[in-house]
C-alpha positions in Angstrom: 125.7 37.4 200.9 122.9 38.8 199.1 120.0 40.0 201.1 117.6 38.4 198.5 117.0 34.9 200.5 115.3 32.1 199.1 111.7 31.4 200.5 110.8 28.1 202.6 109.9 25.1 200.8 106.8 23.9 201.3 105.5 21.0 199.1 102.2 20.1 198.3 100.4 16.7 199.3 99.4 14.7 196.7 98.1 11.6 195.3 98.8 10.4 191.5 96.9 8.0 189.9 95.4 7.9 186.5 96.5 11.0 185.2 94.5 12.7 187.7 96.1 15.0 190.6 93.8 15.2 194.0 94.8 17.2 196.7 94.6 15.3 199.9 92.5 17.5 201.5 90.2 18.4 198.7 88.7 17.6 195.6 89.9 16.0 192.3 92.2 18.7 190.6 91.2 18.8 187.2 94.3 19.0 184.8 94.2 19.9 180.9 94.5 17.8 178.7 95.8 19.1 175.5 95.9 22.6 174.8 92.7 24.6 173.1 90.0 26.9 175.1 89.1 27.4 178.0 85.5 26.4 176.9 85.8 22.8 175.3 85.9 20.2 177.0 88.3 18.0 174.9 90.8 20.8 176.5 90.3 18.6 179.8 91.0 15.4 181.0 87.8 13.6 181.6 86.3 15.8 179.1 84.8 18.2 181.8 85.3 21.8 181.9 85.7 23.4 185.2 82.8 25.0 187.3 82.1 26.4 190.4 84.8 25.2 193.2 86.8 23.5 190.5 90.9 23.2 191.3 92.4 23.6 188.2 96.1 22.6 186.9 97.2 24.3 183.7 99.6 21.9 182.6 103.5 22.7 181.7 103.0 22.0 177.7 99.8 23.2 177.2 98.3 26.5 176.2 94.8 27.1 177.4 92.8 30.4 175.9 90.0 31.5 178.5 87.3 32.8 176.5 84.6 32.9 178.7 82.6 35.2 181.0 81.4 33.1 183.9 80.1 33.7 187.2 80.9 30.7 189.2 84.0 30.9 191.1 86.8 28.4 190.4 88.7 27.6 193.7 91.8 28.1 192.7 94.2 28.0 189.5 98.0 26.5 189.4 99.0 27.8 185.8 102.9 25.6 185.1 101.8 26.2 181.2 100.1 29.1 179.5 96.8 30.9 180.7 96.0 33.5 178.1 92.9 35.8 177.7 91.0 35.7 174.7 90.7 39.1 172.6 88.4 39.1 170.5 85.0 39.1 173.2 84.6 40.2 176.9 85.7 37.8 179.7 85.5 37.6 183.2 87.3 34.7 185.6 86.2 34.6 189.4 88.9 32.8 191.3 90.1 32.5 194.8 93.9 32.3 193.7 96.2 31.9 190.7 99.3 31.0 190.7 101.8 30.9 188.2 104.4 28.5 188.5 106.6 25.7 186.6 105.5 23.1 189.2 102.7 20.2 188.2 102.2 19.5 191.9 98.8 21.8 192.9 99.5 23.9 195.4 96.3 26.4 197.0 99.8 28.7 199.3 99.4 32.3 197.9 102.0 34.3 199.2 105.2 31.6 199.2 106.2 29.6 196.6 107.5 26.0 196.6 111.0 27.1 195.4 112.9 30.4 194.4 115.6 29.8 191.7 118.4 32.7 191.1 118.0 32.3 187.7 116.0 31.0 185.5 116.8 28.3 182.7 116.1 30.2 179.3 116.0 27.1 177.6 113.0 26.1 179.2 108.8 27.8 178.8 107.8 29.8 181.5 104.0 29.1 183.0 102.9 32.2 182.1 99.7 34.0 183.1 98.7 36.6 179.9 96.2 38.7 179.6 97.1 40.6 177.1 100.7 41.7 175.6 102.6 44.7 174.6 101.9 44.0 171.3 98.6 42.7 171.3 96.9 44.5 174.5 93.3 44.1 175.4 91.4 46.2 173.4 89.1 48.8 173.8 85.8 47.0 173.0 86.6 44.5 175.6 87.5 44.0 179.0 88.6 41.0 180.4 88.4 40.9 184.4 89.7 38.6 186.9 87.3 39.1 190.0 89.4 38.0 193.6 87.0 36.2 196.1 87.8 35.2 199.6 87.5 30.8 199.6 86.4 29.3 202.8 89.1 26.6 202.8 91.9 28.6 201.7 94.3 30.3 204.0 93.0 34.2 204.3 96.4 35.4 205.2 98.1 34.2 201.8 94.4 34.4 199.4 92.9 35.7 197.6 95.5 36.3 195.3 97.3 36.3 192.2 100.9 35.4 192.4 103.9 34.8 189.9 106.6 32.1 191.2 109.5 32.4 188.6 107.2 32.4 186.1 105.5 35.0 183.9 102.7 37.8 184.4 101.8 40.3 182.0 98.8 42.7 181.8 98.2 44.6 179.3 95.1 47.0 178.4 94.1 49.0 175.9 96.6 52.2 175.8 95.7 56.4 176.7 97.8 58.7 175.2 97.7 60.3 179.0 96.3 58.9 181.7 96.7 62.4 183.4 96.6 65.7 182.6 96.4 69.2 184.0 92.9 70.7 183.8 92.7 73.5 181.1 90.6 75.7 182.5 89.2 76.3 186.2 86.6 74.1 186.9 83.7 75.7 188.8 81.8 74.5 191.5 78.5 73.2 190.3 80.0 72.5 186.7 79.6 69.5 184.7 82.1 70.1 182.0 85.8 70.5 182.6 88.3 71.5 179.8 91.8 69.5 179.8 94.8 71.0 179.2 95.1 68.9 176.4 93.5 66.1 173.9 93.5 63.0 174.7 93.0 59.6 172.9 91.7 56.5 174.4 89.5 58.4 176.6 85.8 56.8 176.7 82.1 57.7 177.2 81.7 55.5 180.7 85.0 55.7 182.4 85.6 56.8 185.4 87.8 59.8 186.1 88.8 61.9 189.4 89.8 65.6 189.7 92.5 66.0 192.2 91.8 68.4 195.0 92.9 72.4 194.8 91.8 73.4 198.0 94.2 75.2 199.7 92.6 77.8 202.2 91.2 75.2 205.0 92.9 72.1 203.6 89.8 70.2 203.6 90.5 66.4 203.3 88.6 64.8 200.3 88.1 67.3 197.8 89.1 65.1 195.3 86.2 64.4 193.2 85.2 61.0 190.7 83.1 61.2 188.4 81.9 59.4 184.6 82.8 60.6 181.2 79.1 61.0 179.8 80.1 63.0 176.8 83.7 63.6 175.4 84.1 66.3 172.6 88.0 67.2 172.0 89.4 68.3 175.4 85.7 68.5 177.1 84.5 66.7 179.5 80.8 66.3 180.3 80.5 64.2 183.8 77.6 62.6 185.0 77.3 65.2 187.8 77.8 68.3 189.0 81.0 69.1 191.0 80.9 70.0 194.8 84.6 72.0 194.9 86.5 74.5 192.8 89.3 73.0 190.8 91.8 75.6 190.2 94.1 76.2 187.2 95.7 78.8 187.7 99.3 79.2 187.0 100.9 77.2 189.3 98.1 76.2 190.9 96.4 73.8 188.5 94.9 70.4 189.4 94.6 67.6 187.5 92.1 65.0 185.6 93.0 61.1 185.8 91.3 58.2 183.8 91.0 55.2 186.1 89.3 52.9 183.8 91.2 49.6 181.8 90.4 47.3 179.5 92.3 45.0 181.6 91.0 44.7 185.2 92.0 43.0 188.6 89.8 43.2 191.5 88.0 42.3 194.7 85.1 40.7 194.8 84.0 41.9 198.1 85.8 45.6 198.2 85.0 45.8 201.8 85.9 42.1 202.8 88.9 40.3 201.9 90.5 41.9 200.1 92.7 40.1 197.2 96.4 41.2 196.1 99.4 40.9 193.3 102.7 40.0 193.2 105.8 39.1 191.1 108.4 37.0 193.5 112.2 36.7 192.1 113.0 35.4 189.0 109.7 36.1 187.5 109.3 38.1 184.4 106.2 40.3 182.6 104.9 43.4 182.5 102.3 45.6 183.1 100.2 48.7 180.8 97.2 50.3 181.1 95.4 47.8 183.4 93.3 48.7 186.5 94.0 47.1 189.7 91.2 48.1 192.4 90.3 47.2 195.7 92.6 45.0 196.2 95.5 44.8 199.4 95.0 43.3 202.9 94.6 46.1 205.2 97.2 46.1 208.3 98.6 43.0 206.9 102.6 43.2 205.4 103.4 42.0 202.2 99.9 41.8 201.2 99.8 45.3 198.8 97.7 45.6 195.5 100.7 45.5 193.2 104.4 44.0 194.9 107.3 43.3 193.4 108.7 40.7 196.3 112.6 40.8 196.9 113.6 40.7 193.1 116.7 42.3 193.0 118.1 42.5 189.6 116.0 39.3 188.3 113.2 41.7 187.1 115.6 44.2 184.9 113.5 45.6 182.1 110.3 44.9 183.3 107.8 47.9 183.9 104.2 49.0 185.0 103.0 52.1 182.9 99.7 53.8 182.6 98.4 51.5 185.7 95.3 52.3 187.3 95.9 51.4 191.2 92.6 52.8 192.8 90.7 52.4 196.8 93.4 50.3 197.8 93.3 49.0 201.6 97.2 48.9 201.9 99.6 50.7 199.5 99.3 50.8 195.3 102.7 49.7 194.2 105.1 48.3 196.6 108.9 47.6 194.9 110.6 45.8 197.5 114.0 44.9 197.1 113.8 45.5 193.8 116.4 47.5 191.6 115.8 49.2 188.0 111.4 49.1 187.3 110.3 51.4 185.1 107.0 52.9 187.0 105.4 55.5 184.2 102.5 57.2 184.2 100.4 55.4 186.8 97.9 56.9 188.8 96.9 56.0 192.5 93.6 57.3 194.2 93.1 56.3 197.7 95.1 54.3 199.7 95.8 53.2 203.0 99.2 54.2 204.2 101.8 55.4 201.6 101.2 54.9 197.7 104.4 54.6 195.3 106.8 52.8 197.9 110.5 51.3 198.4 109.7 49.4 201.4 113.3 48.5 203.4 115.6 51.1 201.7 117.7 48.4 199.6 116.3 49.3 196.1 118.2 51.7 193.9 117.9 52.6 190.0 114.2 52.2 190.2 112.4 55.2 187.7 109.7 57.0 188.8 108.3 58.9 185.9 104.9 60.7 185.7 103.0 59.1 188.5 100.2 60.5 190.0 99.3 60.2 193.3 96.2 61.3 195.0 94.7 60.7 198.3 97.2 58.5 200.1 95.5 58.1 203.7 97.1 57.3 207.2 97.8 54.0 207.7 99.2 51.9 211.0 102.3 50.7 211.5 102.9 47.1 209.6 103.6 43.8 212.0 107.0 42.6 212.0 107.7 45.9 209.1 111.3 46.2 208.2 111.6 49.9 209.0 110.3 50.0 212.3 110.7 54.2 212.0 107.9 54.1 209.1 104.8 55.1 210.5 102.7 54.4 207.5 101.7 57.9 207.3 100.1 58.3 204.4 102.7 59.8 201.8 102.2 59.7 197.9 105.7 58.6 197.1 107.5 57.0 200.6 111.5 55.6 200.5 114.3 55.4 202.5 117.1 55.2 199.7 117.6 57.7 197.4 119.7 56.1 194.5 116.7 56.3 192.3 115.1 58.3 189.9 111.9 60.8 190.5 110.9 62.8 187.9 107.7 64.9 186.7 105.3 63.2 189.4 102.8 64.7 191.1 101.0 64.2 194.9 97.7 66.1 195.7 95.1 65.6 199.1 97.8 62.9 200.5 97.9 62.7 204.2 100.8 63.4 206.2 102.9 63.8 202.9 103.1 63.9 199.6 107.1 62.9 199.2 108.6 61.6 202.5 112.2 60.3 202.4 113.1 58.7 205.9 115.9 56.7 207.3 116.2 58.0 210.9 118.6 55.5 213.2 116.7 54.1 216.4 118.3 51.9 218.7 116.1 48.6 217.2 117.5 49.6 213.5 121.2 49.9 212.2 120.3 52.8 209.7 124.2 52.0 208.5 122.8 47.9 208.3 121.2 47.2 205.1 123.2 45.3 202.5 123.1 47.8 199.2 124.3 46.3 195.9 127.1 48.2 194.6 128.0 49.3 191.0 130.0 46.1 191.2 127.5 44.0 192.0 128.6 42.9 195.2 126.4 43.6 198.4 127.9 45.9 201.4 126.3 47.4 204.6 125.9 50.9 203.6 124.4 54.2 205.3 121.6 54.7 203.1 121.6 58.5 204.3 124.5 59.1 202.6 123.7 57.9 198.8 122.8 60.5 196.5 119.5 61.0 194.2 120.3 60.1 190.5 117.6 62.6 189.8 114.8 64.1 191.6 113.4 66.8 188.9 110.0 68.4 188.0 108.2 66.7 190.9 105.2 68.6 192.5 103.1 68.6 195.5 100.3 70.4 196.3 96.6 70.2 198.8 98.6 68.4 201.4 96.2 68.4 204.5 98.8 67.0 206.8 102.3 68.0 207.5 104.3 68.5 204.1 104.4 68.4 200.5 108.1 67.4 200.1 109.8 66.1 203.6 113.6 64.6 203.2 113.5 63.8 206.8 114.8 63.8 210.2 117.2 61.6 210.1 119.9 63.3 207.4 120.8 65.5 210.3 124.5 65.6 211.1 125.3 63.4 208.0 126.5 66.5 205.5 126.5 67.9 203.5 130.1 67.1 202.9 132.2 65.0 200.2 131.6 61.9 202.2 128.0 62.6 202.7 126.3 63.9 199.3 122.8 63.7 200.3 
């Protein structure tokens, strides 16, 4: 049996009458009416456009462009049709939840949805939440924002949030050529200029950018320094203030330069409140590039990370998040959990709490790691009812306990305990020879996940650890191998 179960089913209360859908417990939802913008208010039945506390049905057939840039915060979205973000002018949405589903019956449950399908009829539209495509990305003159705010009303443990139930999700900003490099030149304490290692397009004046930490004498914990792009003249840097540390670059010992800022960008409203999160459930399809997710993940709280791919398996095959922004994150960046072969390229994480880039119960295999760059991954606690109870959330850039994926050119500077941590150490509450892997077959078997071999792990660098290592394959590989049997 696959391990992938289908979520409970919990459905919604409702009463029908007159072509309007009220939730028993709340308000009218207001449903559209035809599709058109966001703005008109022939796009709604009843000819009224929704405001501050509004619940909001997007309905299966219609498209509805939001073009606006409004303050007042809608309670919560159900999106069955399309939800797409204008492109030609700024716009901001402040929302307690959205959630993307092919189900007319409102529903205000983040985390669950009200069915799971293995697999998905093609024949019929996906609701789709788009902000942008590959194609046709955000551009740079823009931004368009969805701001995550904590509703009295709705369940904290499952809002704020933006979640995709079967359906599709895509965000997609305006692209960098890099959205890292090495620095080019030492930059000196008390300097306001760096020089990159290379040009770069789709840098701006006004974006935000950190320098990764070089300190490696005392192993000071935050040296890593953010700053704004005031002026930008090939691969110079002028920042809007003087640096407070060295950042070497010096042969081997060279930091880097990361670009945090989007044109695309999901947040908290209240960084240091409830926080808000992300996540694609089973079945679901979309993409993410060059989008900034920030301040989002419910600290101590599992499941709950800024960007989770939830028990996928093979549904998402092809889909990818590259040149993400993932930045002051209460509990993890990018969390691919039970998930096999994402493509994660070229993203950069700065500050997190508990481990960044992570496989969370060591079932996912031919996932790509390409190019990431981690920085400042911070000590975490241990996760209720966590999967691995052996993960103590230690704050590692890159963190997984099955090594049939691919790591290649990514880099981890002032993490915490580690900056690449592979664990899988038995303990009497966890069969490390238990978890169901799929196999080149397709077929599911208990497998040792100590004994499965990297398909690469190339190019990858560590450096201005504070804690205990750089690169740490673990405790528990002891007295597996090396042998034939045992190629890790």
């Amino acid at each position: 049996m696959s391990p992938i179960a289908s979520r409970p089913f919990f459905p919604a209360v409702l009463i029908l009458f007159a072509g309007i859908v009220q939730a028993a417990d709340g308000p009218a939802v207001i449903r559209s009416a035809k599709s058109g913008p966001w703005s008109a208010g022939a796009t709604w039945e009843g000819g009224q456009v929704p405001g501050a506390g509004a619940r909001v049905m997007v309905a299966s057939s219609h498209t509805v462009t939001y073009d606006v840039s409004s303050d007042a915060v809608i309670r919560a979205i159900n999106v069955s049709g399309t939800l797409a973000f204008a492109r030609d002018r700024d716009t901001l949405l402040n929302t307690g939840l959205i959630k993307i589903e092919a189900n007319d019956a409102f529903s205000e449950n983040g985390f669950d949805c009200e069915g799971h399908f293995d697999e998905v009829d093609p024949d019929k539209p996906r609701a789709t939440l788009q902000v942008g495509t590959p194609n046709e990305p955000i551009p740079a003159e823009h931004k368009a924002v969805i701001r995550l705010h904590a509703i009295e009303g709705l369940d904290p443990q499952s809002c704020p949030a933006i979640v995709c139930c079967g359906g599709r999700m895509d965000f997609h900003g305006a692209p960098l050529s890099r959205t890292w490099v090495k620095l080019g030149e030492t930059a000196k304490k008390g300097a306001a200029e760096v020089i990159l290692s290379e040009g770069v397009t789709g840098w701006r004046v006004g974006d935000q950018v950190v320098l990764t930490s070089t300190n490696w004498d005392d192993q000071k914990e935050n040296c890593s320094e953010p700053r704004t792009i005031t002026a930008i003249e090939g691969s110079r840097l002028t920042l809007d203030k003087a640096l407070e540390y060295d950042h070497l670059a010096v042969g081997d010992e060279r930091g880097e330069i990361a670009n945090l800022s989007r044109s695309v960008v999901v947040e908290s409203a209240d960084p240091a409140g409830s926080s808000g999160y992300t996540m694609y459930h089973r079945g679901s399809a979309g993409s993410i590039s060059y989008a900034e997710f920030r301040h989002l993940g419910k600290k101590d709280t599992l499941g709950r990370y800024s960007l989770h791919f939830h028990l996928c398996g093979n549904s998402m095959r092809g889909s990818y998040v590259i040149g993400a922004s993932i930045w002051d994150s209460h509990n993890r960046w990018l969390t691919i959990h039970g998930t096999n072969y994402l493509v994660a390229r070229d993203n950069v994480g700065y500050r997190s709490v508990g481990h960044g880039f992570f496989m969370e119960d060591g079932t996912e295999i031919y996932n790509v790691l390409d190019r990431n760059l981690a920085i400042a991954a911070r000590e975490g606690k241990r996760l209720p009812k966590q999967v691995l109870p052996f993960d103590g959330n230690d704050g590692a850039g890159f963190w997984w306990a099955n090594s049939l994926n691919s790591f290649t050119r990514n880099v981890a500077a002032d993490c915490g305990e580690y900056g690449f941590r592979f664990e899988a150490t038995p303990s009497s509450s966890f069969d490390i020879a238990s978890p169901e892997v799929m196999q080149p077959d397709g077929t599911y078997v208990k497998t040792d996940i100590r004994r499965l071999p990297f398909v690469r792990f190339d190019g990858n660098e560590a450096h201005s650890t504070f804690g205990l290592y750089g690169i740490n394959l673990g405790d528990g590989v002891r007295g597996v191998g090396p042998d034939s049997k045992h190629p890790f």
